[in-house]
N, C-alpha and C positions, 0 to 999 in steps of 0.2 A: 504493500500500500504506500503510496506518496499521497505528500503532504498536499496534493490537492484532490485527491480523491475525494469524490463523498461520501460520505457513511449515513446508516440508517435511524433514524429518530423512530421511536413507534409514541404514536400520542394514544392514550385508551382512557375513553369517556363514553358513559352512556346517552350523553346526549350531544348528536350533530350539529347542533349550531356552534354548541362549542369548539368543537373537531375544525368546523370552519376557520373558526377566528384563532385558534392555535395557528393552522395553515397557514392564514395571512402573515399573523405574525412572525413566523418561521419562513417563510419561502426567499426570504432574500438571503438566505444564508449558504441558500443552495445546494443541502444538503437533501438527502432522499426521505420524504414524511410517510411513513405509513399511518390511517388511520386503525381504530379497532374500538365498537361500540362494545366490548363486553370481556370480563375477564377470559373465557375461553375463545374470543378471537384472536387477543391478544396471545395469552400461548401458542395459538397455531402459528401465527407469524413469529413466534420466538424461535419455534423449534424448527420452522421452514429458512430462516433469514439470522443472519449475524446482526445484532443489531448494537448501536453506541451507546444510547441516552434513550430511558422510558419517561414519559410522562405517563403517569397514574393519580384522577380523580381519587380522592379519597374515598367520596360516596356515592357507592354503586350499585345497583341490587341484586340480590344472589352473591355474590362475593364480591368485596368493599376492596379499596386500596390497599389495606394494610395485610388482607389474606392473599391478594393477587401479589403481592411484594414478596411474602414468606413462600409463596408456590415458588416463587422466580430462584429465589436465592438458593432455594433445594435444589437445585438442580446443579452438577458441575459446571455448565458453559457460563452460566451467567450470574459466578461468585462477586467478580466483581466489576458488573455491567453497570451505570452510573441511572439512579434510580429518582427521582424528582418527584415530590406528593405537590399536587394541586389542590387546595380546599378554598372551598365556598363558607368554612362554618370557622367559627370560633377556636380554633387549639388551644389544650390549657397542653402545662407543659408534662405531662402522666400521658398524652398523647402522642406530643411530640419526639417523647424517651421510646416510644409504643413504636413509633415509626421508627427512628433511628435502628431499633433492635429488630424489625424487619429489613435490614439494608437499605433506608434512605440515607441520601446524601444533600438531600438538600428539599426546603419548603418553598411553596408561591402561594402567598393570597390571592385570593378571588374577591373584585376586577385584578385582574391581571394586568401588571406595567408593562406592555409589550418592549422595552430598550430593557428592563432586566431580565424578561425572558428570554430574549436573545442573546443574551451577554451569557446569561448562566449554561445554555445549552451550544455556545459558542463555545465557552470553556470544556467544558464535557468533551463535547464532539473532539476539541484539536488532541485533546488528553490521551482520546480512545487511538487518535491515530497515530501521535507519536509512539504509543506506549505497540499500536504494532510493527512499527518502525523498529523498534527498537529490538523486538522479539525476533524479525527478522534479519537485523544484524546480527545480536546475538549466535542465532544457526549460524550465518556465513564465517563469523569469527570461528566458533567450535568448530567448524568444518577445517578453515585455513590451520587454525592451531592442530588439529588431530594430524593435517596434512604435511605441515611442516613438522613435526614430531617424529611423522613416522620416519621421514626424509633422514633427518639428523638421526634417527636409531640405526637407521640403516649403512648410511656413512659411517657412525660411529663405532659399529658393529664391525665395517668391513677395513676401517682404519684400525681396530683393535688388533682386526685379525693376522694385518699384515707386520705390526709391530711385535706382533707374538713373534712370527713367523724366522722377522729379520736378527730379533734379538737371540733366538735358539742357534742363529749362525753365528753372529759376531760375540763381539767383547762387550760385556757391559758400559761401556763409554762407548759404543755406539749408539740406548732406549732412549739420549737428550736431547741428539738431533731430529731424532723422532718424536718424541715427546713434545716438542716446540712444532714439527709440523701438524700435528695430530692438533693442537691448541688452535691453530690457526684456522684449518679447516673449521672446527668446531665454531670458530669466532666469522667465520663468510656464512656459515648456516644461521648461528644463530645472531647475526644481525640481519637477517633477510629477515626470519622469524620476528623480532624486535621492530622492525623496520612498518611490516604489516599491520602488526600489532599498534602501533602508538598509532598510525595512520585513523585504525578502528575507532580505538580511544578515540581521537578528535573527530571523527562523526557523531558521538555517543554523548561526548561531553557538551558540544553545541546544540543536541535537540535535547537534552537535559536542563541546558541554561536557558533556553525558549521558554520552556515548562515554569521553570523556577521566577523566570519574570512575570506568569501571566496568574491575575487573580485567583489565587483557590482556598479553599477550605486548610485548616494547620495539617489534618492527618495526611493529603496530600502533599503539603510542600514538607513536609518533614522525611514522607517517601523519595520525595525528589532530591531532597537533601543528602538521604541515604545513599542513594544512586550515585549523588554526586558524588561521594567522601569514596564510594566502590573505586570511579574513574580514576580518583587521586591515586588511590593504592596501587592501580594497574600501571600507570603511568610510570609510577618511583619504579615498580617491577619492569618496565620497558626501558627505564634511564640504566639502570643495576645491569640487563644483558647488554644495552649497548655501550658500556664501558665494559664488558670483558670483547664484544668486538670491534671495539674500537673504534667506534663512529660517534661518541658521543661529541658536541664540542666540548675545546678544554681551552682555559683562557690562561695562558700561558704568562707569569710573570717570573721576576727574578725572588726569589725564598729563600728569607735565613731558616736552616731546616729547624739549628735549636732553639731559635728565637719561637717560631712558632710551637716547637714540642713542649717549651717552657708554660707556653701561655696555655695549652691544653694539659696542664697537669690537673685540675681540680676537677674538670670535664673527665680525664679519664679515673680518676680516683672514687668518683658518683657511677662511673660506668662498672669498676671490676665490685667494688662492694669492701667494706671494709674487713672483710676475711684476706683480702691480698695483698701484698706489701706492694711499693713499685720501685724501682731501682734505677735510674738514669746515669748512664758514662758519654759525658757530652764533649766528643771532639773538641779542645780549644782550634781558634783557628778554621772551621770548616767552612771549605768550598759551599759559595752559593747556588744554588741550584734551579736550573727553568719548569716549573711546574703550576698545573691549577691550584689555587690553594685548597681551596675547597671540596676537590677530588683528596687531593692529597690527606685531611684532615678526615675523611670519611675511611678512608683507607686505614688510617692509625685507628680509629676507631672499631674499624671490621676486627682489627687486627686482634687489639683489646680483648674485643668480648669474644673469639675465637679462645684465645688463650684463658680467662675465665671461666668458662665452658671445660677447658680442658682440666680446670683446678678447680673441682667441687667442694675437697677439704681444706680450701686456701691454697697459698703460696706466694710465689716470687713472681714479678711480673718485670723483665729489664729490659730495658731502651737503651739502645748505643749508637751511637754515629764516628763515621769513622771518612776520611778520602780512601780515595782510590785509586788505582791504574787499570786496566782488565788488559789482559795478553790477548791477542786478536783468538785463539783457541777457546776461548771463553763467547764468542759470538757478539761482545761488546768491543768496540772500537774505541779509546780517550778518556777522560777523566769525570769519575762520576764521586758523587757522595751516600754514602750506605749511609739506610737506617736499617734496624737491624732490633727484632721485636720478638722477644723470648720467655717461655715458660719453660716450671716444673711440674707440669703435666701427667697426661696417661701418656701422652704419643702416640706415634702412626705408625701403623707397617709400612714397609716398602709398596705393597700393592695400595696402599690409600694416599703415599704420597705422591707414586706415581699417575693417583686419576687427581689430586685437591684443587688444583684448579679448571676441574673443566667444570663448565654450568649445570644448574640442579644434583653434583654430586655431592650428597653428604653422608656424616655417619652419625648425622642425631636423629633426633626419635620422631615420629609424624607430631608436626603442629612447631616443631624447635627450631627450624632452620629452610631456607628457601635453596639451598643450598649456589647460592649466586655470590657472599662474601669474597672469597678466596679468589674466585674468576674475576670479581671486577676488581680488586687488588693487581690482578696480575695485567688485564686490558690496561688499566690506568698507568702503571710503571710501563710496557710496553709502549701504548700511546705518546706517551711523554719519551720517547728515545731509549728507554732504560729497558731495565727486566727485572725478573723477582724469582730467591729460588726456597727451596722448603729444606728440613735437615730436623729430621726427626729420628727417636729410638724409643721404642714403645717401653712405659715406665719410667724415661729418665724425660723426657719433655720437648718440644715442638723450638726452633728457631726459623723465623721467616725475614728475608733479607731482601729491600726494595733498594734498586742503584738506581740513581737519580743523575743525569747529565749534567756536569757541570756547566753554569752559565757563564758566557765565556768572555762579558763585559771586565768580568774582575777574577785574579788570581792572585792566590796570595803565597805567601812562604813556606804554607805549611808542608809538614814532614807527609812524604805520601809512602804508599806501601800496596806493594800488590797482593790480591786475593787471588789463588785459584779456587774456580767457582768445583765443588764436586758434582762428578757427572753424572754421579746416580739419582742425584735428587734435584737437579735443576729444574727449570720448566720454561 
């Protein structure tokens, strides 16, 4: 359905003149009126016709408004069809509670103001049609999403396979060069996937924000409200994969890295809880470095509650910064500045350090983890020229290490020293 379709009004009165002057009043709306003199014509056109918005006289004979209202709402299709009482009489308010708890949404006295009847069944009417707009985006999204999923299992299945394959022939220092491709690929899917995604989102969120400007009742705009807060989540979820593939923008400035780590100590101290100590060794002297700040800060952050997580009885939580050199064998070219974010932990095996950053893998429990941290940790430091690698021992605890390019405005004296990065646990 598009937003200029029309959809069906059923007006149900036992008397035609009135059926008339609803007519009147209603035809400039351009929407489709069906009449019905009687509560059982009115169901026949319910159950024959989709329809948006009832108008139902209160008082009818053989069955009144408020028993044709309760027939309607039994039924599955039209839980919740937008239901309008017309009275001629007096409502006290033991009525009008009477009506609400048959599914009305809204009263008119009789005479009838025809500019609020039409406003009210205007609003109805746009409501019923975004909300199937929406249903069937909805489908197409689950469709794309199931589509691209299966995409990326299948890739990832047959990139698994072949890294099995390679590594049963070679040396262990060959699963990093692979391990980096396999990342990549993962990061061209699942930015496509991302990509789709947000595109959805901003269809979904602009006929939400329609809804939200246009007159209604609070249980509706609190619905819509909902809806809306839904978008927001999907969104952060569509920003999170595409900083692991690397399309997100990044507003690149020049970072004192300790200055900023400095300033995020009381931010991360509310983040681990006070069961965990935290321990900073801050480079005098450190190379400044070209990065978002604001990725970057999300990153320390991931990082944090990752190792928090990994320290249920407390512990150690240390932060170190260090310069660098990397040897072209290391897949880094020049001068970068390490941060370098560690616990005393459970740790990883090999086989879970080998998969921790690629997207949705995790090993916490359903409802704890989206499993997207570690991936956009590692998109972000890529993005930014760098890379990031893991070094773990199950029992003794987790070390994760982002290298960050040095900015090449300013260099200073300091003592630099090289890392070789190890092969088994890179990424």
């Amino acid at each position: 359905m598009n937003a200029k379709e029309p959809v069906n009004i059923l007006l149900v009165d036992d008397q035609p003149a009135k059926l008339l002057s609803y007519e009147a009043i209603l035809r400039d709306l351009g929407e489709n009126l069906i009449t019905a003199g009687s509560a059982r014509e009115a169901l026949e056109h319910l159950l024959k016709t989709n329809i948006a918005v009832i108008l139902i006289d209160v008082r009818m004979p053989e069955v009144d408004g408020f028993e044709l209202a309760a027939m309607i709402r039994d039924h599955p299709r039209f839980e919740t069809t937008a239901i309008i009482f017309v009275s001629a009489i007096a409502l006290t308010d033991i009525d009008r509670l009477r009506g609400y708890e048959h599914g009305a949404v809204d009263y008119l006295p009789v005479p009838v103001v025809p500019e609020l009847l039409r406003a009210k069944v205007r609003i109805f009417a746009d409501l019923y049609r975004k909300t199937k707009q929406l249903q069937l985006l909805n489908v197409e999204l689950e469709q794309r999403v199931e589509q691209r999923t299966a995409e990326l299992a299948q890739a990832n299945a047959e990139l698994e396979r072949r890294v099995e394959e390679r590594t049963r022939e070679r040396e262990l220092a060959i699963a990093q060069v692979h391990e980096m491709q396999k990342l990549e690929s993962l990061g061209q899917l699942t930015g496509g996937v991302a990509h789709d995604f947000n595109n959805l989102l901003t269809v979904l969120q602009g006929c939400l924000e329609i809804l939200s400007g246009k007159q209604q009742n609070d249980q509706l705009q609190q619905r819509v409200d909902m809806a809306l807060r839904t978008v927001e989540r999907g969104e952060k979820l569509t920003s999170q994969l595409l900083a692991f593939a690397r399309r997100q923008p990044l507003h690149i400035a020049t970072v004192d890295l300790n200055d900023r780590l400095r300033r995020m100590t009381e931010l991360l101290t509310r983040t681990v809880g006070s069961g965990i100590a935290i321990r900073t060794e801050l480079t005098p002297d450190l190379w400044p470095v070209a990065a978002d700040v604001t990725q970057l800060e999300l990153a320390v952050i991931n990082l944090a509650i990752n190792a928090r997580d990994a320290m249920p009885d407390g512990g150690v939580l240390r932060i170190r910064t260090f310069n660098t050199t990397h040897p072209e064998e290391s897949g880094l070219v020049g001068d970068f500045a390490g941060l370098e974010i560690s616990d005393n932990g459970t740790g990883m095996s090999p086989e879970v350090i080998g998969r921790a950053f690629e997207p949705f893998f995790t090993t916490k429990g359903p409802g704890k983890g989206t499993g997207l941290g570690l991936s956009m940790v590692y998109g972000f430091a890529r993005q930014s020229g760098g890379s990031a690698l893991i070094r773990s021992e199950i029992g003794r605890g987790t070390v994760v290490i982002l290298f960050l390019p040095r900015h090449r405005e300013a260099r200073s004296s300091a003592e630099e020293r090289t890392i070789n990065l190890p092969v088994a646990s890179s990424a």
